[in-house]
C-alpha positions, 0 to 999 in steps of 0.5 A: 677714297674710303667711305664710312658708314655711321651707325646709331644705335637707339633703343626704343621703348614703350613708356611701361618698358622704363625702369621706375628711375628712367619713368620718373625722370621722364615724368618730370621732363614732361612735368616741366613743359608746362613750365616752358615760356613759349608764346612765340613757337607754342612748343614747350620743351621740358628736361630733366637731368639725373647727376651721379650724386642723385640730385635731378634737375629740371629745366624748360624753354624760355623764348624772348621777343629776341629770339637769339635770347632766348634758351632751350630747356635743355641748355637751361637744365645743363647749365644750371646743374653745372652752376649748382652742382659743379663737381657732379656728373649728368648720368642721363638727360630726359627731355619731352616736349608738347606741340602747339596744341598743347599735347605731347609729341608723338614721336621723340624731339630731337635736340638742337644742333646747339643743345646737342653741343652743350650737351657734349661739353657737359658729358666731357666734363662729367668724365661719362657717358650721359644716357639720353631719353627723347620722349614721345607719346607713342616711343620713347628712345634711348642713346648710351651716350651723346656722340650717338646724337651728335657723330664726328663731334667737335671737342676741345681735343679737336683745336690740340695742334699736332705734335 
């Protein structure tokens, strides 16, 4: 047997830390959590994704009485970039959220297990890595790529029969 030790590295930051760049995205990922429709949970989710060709976009979470039909800001952001914007790749993801209270998280919101996926997908099919920024009032972090989010991910490499 061997075992494997799983290391993440995150960068962590004060929001004056941020270049003027990764500020404004996360500005606008805060901006769009008032655009959430969550009467259900009462927690907005925002996102803000910046393509390579420097176009952003945004996104916020949309609930439904049926919840499955509901979606995740993230998801919402990705797959309208991709929708809009086929051939450009997401260089970094920003995503804040607000609690039922109304104010913004403290410590950085993590995405879902099903956003986590998207995201994969959307970084393998961008062909790089896609920064993410998880906001929180206190600390904002930062993870290179979306592996560091999501370690011994599943890709379409993965269902390749060996040789």
């Amino acid at each position: 047997m061997k075992e494997h030790k799983i290391e993440i590295p995150v960068k962590v930051y004060a929001y004056e830390e941020l270049s003027l760049n990764d500020r404004t995205l996360v500005d606008k990922a805060k901006e769009m959590t008032y655009q959430s429709y969550a009467p259900y949970s009462h927690f907005s989710v925002g996102a803000a994704a910046l393509l390579d060709n420097k176009v952003i976009i945004t996104g916020s979470n949309q609930e439904n009485a049926a919840y499955p039909s509901g979606i995740c800001a993230e998801r919402t952001t990705l797959f309208y970039a991709q929708a809009q914007y086929p051939d450009a790749a997401v260089q970094t993801l920003a995503i804040a959220a607000r609690n039922e209270s109304g104010h913004f998280t403290k410590s950085p919101c993590s995405p879902c297990g099903a956003c986590r996926q998207v995201m994969l997908e959307s970084q393998v099919r961008g062909g790089i890595p896609m920064r993410v920024l998880l906001y929180g009032s206190d600390y904002i972090y930062e993870l290179a790529c979306v592996e560091d989010l999501l370690p011994l991910c599943f890709t379409f490499a993965d269902m390749k029969a060996e040789e």
